[in-house]
C-alpha positions as a printed Julia matrix, in Angstrom:
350×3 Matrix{Float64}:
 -20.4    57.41  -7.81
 -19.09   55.08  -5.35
 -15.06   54.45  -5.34
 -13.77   51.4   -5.21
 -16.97   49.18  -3.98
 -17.22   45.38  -3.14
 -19.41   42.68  -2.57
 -18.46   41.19   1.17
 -20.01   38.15   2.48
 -19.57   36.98   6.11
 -16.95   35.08   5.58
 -14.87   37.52   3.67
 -15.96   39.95   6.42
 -14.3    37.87   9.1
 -11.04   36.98   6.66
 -10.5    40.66   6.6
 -11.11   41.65  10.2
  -8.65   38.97  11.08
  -6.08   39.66   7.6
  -6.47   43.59   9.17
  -5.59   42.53  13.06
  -2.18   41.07  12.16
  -1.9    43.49   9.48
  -2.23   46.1   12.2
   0.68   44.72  14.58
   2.36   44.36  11.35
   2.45   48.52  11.13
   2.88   48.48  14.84
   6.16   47.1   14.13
   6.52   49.39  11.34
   6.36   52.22  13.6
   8.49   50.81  15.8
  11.16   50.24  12.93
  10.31   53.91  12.03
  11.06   55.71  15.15
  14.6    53.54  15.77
  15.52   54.74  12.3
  14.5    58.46  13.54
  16.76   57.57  16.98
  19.88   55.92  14.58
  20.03   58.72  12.66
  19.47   61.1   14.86
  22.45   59.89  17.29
  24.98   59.72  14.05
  24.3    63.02  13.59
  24.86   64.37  17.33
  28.1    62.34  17.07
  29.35   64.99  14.37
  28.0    67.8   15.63
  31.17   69.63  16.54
  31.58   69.93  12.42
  28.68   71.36  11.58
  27.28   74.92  11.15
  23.63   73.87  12.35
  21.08   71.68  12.69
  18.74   71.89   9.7
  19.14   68.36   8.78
  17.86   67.25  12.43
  14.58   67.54  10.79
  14.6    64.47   9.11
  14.87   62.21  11.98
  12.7    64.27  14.48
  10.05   63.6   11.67
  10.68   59.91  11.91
  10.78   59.79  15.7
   7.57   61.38  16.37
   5.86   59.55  13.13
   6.89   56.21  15.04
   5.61   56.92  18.16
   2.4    57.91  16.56
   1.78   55.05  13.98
   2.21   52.88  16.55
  -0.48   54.18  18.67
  -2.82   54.6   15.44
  -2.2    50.72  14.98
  -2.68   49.62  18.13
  -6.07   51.32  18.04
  -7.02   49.61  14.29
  -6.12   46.46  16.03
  -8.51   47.06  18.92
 -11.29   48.1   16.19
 -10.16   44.64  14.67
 -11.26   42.73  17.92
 -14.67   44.6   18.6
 -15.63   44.45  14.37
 -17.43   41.16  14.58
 -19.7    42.49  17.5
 -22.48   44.36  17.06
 -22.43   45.76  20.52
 -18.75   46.7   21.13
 -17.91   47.67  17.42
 -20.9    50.66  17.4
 -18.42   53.23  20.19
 -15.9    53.07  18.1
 -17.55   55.08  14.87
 -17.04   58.34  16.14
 -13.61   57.95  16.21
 -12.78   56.09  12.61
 -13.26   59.19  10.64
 -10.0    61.22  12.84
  -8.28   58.54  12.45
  -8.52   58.14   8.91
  -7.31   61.68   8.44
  -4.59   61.3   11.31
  -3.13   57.35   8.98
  -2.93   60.17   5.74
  -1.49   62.64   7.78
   1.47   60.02   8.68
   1.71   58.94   5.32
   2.49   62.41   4.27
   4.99   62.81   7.08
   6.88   59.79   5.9
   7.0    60.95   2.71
   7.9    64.29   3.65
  10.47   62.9    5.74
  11.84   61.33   2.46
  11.81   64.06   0.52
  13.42   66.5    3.03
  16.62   63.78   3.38
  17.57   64.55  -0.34
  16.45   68.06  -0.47
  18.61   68.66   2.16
  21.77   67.66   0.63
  22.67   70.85  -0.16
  22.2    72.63   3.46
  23.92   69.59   5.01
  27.5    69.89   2.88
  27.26   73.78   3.62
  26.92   73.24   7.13
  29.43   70.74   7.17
  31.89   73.51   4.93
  31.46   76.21   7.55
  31.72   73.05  10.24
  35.12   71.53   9.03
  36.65   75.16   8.51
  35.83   76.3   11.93
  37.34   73.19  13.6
  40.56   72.7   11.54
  41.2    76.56  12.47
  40.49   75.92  15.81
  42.87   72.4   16.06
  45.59   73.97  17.61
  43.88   75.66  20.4
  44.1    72.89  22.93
  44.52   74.84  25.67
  41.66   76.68  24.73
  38.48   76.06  27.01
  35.58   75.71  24.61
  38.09   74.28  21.89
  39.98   72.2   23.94
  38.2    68.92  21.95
  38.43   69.91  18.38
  41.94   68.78  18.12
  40.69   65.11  18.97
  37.5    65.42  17.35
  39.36   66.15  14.26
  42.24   63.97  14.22
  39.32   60.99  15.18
  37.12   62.0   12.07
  40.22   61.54   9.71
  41.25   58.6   10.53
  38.12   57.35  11.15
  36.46   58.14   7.68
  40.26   57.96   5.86
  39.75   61.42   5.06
  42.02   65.28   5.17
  41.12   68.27   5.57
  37.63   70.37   4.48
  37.89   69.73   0.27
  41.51   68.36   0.4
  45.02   68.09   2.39
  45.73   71.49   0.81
  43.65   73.02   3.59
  45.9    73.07   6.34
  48.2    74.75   4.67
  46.13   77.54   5.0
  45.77   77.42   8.82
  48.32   77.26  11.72
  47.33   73.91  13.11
  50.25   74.18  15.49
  49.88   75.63  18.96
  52.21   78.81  20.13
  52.93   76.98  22.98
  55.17   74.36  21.13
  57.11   76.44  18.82
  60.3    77.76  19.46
  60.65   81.6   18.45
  64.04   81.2   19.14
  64.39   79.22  16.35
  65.39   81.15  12.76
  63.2    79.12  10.76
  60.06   80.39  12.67
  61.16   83.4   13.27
  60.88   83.68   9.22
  57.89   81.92   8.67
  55.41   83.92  11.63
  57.31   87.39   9.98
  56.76   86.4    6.33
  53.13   86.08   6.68
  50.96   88.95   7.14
  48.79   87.66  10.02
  51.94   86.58  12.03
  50.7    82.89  11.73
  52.98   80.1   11.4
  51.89   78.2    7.85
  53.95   75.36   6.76
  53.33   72.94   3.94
  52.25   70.23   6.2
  49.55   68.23   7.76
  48.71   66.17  10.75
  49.29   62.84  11.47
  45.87   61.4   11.1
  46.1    62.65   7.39
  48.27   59.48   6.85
  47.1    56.56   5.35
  48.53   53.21   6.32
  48.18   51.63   3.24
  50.68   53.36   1.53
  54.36   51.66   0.92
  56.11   54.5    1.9
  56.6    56.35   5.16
  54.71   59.11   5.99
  55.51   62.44   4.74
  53.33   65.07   7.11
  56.01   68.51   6.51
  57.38   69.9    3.25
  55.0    68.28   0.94
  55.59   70.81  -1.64
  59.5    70.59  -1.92
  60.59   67.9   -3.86
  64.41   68.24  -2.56
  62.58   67.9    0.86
  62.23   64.04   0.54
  64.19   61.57  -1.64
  62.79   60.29  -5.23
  59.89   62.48  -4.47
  57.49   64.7   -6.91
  54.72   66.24  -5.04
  53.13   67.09  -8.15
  53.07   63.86  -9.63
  53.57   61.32  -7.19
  50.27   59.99  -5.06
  50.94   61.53  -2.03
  50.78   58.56   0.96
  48.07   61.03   2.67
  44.45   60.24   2.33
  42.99   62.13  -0.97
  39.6    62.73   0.09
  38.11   65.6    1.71
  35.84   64.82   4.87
  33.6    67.16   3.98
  32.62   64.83   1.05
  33.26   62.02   3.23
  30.85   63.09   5.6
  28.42   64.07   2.94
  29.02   60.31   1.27
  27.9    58.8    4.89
  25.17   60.83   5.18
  23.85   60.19   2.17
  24.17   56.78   1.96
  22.19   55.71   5.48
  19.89   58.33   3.6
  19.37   55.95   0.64
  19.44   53.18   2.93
  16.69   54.08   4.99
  14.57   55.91   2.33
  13.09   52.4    0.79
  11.95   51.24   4.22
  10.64   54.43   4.85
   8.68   53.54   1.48
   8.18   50.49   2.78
   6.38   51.76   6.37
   4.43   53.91   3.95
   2.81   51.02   2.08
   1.76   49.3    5.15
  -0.01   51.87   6.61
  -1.29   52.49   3.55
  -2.96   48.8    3.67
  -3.94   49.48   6.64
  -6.26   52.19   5.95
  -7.76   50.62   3.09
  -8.1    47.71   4.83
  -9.83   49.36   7.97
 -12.04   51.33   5.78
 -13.2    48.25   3.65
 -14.13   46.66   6.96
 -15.77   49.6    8.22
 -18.03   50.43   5.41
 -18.67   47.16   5.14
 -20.14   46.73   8.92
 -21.88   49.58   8.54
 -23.78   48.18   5.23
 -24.81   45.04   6.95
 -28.77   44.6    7.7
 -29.14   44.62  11.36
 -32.31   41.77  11.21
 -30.02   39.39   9.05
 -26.21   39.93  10.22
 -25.08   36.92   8.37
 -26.37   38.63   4.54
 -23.96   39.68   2.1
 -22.72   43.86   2.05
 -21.33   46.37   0.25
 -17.89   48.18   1.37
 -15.96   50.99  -0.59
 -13.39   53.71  -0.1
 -15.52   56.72  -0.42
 -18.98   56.79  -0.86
 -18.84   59.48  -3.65
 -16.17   60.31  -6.65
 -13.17   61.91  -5.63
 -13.77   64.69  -6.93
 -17.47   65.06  -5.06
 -15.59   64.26  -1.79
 -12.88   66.95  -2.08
 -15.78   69.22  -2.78
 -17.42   68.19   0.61
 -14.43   68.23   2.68
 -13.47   72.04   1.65
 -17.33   73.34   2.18
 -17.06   71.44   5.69
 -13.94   72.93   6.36
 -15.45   76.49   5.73
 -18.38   76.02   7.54
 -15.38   75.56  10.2
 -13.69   78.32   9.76
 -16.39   80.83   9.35
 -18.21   79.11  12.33
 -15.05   79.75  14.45
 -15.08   83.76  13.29
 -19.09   83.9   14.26
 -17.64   83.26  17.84
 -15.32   85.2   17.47
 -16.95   88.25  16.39
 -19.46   87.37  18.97
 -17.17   87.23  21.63
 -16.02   90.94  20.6
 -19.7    92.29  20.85
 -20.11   90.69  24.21
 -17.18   92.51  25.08
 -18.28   95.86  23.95
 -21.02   95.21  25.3
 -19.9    94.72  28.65
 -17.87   97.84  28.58
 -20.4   100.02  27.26
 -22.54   98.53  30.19
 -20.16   99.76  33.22
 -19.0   103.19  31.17
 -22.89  103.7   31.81
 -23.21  102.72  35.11
């Protein structure tokens, strides 16, 4: 049973071959919107890349990069078919080649989708990299001096202020860490003397965090050291009182960005999707169409579809062809091995 089949005159034949051409350059443009998506994201996520574990989540725009580049070749080629349709001598070359590229337009769909897909699922791998990412750099803030480290301190301090964030889950986290280099302590001093020897490690921890944890909005000047004694600071309750320090974590500030272009870019993903989608309905209409059309009387009405059997007949056909493939490909194969016995056998006797 045929899918999808209608009745196309000449005229309707020509509306479509032109509706298709600008539709084409339409999805060229959709391409081109795809793969500066793939480059936006891709470049927001190289600007973080000091606080992250890995690079999982670079899948998502490589997908969308090389899905651009190649829906807008794919496009530009409908739109050539477009030009040559109407022509019974320039449209015939061009036949071999509509079949590939009808499995190449699904193939992109897919991809787009996938791409969509994979920017949620990945939600998960992303804040995990960004965990081990944050943790790694606020232990490694102090080392300034440090070749290989020398940046985090800056990196850091620029990510806080810049996303109004502290620490990896919370300002709590530095307490954990000595975020203040050897080099600008004095051990001559009692209080760190007593502070390196009270902790195991011989780290100097202090209930205090670094300057870009402050947030300008708040009334009160900034408390960065003894954030946990309340006879530290006048009419102060640490426990109570909203600390003038941003509350936020950047791990979930990060996570919150990243998400968000995400869910921003996933409808015109959906969008890019449905266009190529027209497309190759479009293009297949047309082509079916062309091919129906009596050769004596080019002007008489024709028949186009989608697929010239039921879905079901054509998934049949496509996994027997793809078989044949396959088992054709390990006849060669095998032959190949023979001939090489063969050969062997040949000079072991000689």
């Amino acid at each position: 049973m045929v899918l999808l089949k209608l009745q196309f005159p000449l005229q309707r034949r020509v509306r479509l071959a032109q509706g298709l051409w600008l539709l084409s350059w339409l999805a060229v443009l959709a391409g081109a919107f795809t793969f500066s998506l793939g480059v936006y994201l891709k470049t927001e996520l190289l600007r973080r890349a000091e606080v992250m574990d890995n690079t999982e989540i670079h899948v998502v725009p490589n997908i969308l990069m090389l899905v651009g580049l190649v829906t807008m070749g794919i496009n530009l080629f409908a739109g050539r078919v477009c030009q040559d349709s109407l022509d019974s001598a320039r449209f015939p070359p061009w036949k071999p080649f509509l079949l590939p590229w009808y499995g190449l337009a699904w193939m992109v769909c897919v991809w787009l989708l996938s791409a969509v897909v994979l920017s949620y699922a990945l939600q998960g791998h992303l804040e995990e990299s960004l965990k081990v990412g944050l943790r790694n750099g606020i232990r490694f803030y102090r080392d300034t001096d440090v070749p290989g480290r020398c940046f985090q301190k800056e990196t850091i301090d620029r990510l806080q202020m810049e996303l109004r964030c502290c620490g990896n889950t919370n300002y709590r986290d530095w307490f954990e860490v000595q975020w203040i280099s050897n080099r600008y302590l004095d051990f001559t001093s009692k209080e760190v003397k007593d502070r390196v020897r009270s902790n195991v490690d011989g780290r100097y921890l202090m209930d205090g965090v670094p300057f870009s944890c402050c947030n300008p909005g708040s009334p009160r000047p900034c408390l960065q050291n003894h954030l946990t004694d309340n006879t530290a600071h006048y009419n102060y309750e640490h426990q109570s009182e909203e600390l003038n320090l941003y509350n936020r974590g950047c791990r979930q500030a990060l996570v919150d960005y990243y998400m968000g272009l995400m869910n921003t870019i996933g409808p015109g993903i959906l969008s890019v999707i449905s266009v190529q989608i027209s497309v190759l309905v479009s293009l297949r209409y047309l082509h079916t169409s062309l091919e129906g059309v009596d050769p004596e009387n080019p002007e008489a009405d024709s028949e186009g579809y989608i697929l010239e059997k039921g879905v079901k007949e054509t998934l049949m056909d496509v996994k027997t062809t793809v078989f044949k493939l396959l088992q054709f490909g390990q006849v060669e194969a095998g032959d190949e091995a023979e001939a090489g016995e063969d050969g062997e056998k040949a000079a072991t006797s000689s």
